[in-house]
C-alpha positions as CSV (number, residue, x, y, z in Angstrom):
1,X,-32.9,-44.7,-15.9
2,X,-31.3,-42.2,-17.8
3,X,-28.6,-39.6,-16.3
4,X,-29.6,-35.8,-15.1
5,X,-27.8,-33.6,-16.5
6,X,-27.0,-30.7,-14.3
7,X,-25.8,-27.9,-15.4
8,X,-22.1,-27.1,-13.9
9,X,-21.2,-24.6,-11.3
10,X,-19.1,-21.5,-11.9
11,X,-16.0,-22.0,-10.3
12,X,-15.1,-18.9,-7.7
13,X,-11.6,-18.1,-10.4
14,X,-14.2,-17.8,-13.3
15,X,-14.3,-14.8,-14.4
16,X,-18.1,-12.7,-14.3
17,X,-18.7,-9.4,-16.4
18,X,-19.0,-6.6,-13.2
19,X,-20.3,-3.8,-15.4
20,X,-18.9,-0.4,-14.6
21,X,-17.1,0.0,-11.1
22,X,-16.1,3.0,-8.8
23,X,-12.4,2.2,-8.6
24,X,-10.0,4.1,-5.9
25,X,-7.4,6.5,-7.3
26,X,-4.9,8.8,-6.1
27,X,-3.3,12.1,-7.4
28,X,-0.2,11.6,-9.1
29,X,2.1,14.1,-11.2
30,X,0.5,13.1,-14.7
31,X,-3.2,13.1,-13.2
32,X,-4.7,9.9,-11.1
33,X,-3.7,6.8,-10.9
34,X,-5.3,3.7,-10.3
35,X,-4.8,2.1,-6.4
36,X,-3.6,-1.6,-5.9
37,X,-4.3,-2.7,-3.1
38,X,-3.2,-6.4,-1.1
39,X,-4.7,-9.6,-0.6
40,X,-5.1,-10.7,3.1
41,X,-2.1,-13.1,1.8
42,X,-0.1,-10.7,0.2
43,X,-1.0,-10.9,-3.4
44,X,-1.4,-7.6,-5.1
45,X,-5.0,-6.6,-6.4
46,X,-7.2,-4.4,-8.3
47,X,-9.9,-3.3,-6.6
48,X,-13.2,-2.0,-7.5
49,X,-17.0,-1.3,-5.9
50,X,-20.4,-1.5,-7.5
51,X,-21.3,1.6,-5.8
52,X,-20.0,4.7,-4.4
53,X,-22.0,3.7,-1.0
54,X,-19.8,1.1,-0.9
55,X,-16.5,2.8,-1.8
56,X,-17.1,5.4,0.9
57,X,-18.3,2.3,3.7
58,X,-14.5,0.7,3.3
59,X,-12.1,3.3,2.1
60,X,-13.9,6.6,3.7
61,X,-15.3,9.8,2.1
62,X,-12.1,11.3,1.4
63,X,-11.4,8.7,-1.5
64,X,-11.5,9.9,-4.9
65,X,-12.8,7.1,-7.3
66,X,-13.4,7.0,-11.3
67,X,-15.7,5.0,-13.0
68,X,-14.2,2.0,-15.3
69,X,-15.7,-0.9,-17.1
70,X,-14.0,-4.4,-15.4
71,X,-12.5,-4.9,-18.8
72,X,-10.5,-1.4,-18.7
73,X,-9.4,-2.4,-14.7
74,X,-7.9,-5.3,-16.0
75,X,-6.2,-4.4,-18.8
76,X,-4.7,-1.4,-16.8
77,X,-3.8,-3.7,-14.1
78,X,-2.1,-6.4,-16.5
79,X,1.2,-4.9,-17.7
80,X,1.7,-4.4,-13.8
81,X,1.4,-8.2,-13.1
82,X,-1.8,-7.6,-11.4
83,X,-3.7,-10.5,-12.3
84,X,-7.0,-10.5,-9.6
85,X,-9.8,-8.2,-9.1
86,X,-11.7,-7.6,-5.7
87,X,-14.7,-6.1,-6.1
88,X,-17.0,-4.3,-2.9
89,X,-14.4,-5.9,-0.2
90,X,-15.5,-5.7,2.5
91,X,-12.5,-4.6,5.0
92,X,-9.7,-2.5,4.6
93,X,-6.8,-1.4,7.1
94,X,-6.9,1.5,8.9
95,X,-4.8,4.3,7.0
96,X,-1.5,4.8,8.5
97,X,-1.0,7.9,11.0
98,X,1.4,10.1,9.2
99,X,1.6,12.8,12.0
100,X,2.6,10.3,14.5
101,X,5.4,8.9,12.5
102,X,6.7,12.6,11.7
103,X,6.7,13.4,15.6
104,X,8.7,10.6,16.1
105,X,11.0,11.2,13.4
106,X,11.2,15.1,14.1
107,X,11.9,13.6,18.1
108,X,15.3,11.7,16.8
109,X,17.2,14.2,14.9
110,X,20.0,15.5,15.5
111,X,19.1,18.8,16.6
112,X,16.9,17.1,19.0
113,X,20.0,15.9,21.1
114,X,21.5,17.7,23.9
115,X,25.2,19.7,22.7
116,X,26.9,17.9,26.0
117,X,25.6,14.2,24.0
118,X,26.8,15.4,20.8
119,X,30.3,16.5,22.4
120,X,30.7,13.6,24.2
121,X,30.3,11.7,20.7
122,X,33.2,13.1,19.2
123,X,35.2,12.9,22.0
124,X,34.9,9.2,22.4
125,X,35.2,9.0,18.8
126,X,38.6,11.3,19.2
127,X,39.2,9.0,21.5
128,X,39.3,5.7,19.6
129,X,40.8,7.5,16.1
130,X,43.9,7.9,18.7
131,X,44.4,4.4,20.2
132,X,44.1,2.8,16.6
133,X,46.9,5.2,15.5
134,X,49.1,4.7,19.2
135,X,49.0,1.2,18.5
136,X,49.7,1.3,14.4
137,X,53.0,4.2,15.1
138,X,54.1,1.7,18.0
């Protein structure tokens, strides 16, 4: 009996030519740039989608994309240790509300604060500035 040969798996880490991808960019000050985005573990990634369907299914219709060749993802990605490629993930987290976090940071300023809170501040400040000198004079 002589043996089968089969003929071996791709492992999942092998890399697979993707063709050209719609890959997420934002606007910067010397034209778009690509986005990185994070693995569910941390790990930084480039990220790229087969179609624009799919782009605009995780990342919404607002995203801007380009088209690039995987090669040209990866070499971009490289000198910025980004060493994986996702292509068409699947989920994404919900984009951060930026209003909410300005209303709350507008809420705690300083001019926010009553003038009686902001008197009573200094004086208690006043306060402590002359005990530390009463007890260094004697």
């Amino acid at each position: 009996m002589s043996p089968v040969e089969f003929p071996e798996d791709p492992e999942p880490s092998e890399r697979f030519p993707a063709g050209l991808l719609h890959v997420p960019v934002r606007s910067g000050p010397a034209g778009c740039t690509t986005r990185f985005f994070r693995t569910p573990l941390g790990g930084r990634t480039a990220v790229g989608f087969t179609s624009a369907a799919k782009l605009t299914a995780t990342l919404g219709t607002d995203q801007p994309s380009i088209r690039l060749s995987e090669p040209a993802l990866r070499a971009l990605a490289a000198p910025l240790g980004v060493t994986t490629l996702t292509v068409d993930p699947q989920f994404s987290a919900p984009a951060t509300d930026r209003t909410a976090a300005e209303v709350r940071e507008r809420e705690n300023t300083w001019s926010r604060w009553h003038p009686q809170h902001v008197g009573a501040l200094r004086v208690t400040g006043a306060a402590a500035v002359v005990a530390c000198l009463n007890l260094l004079v004697g």
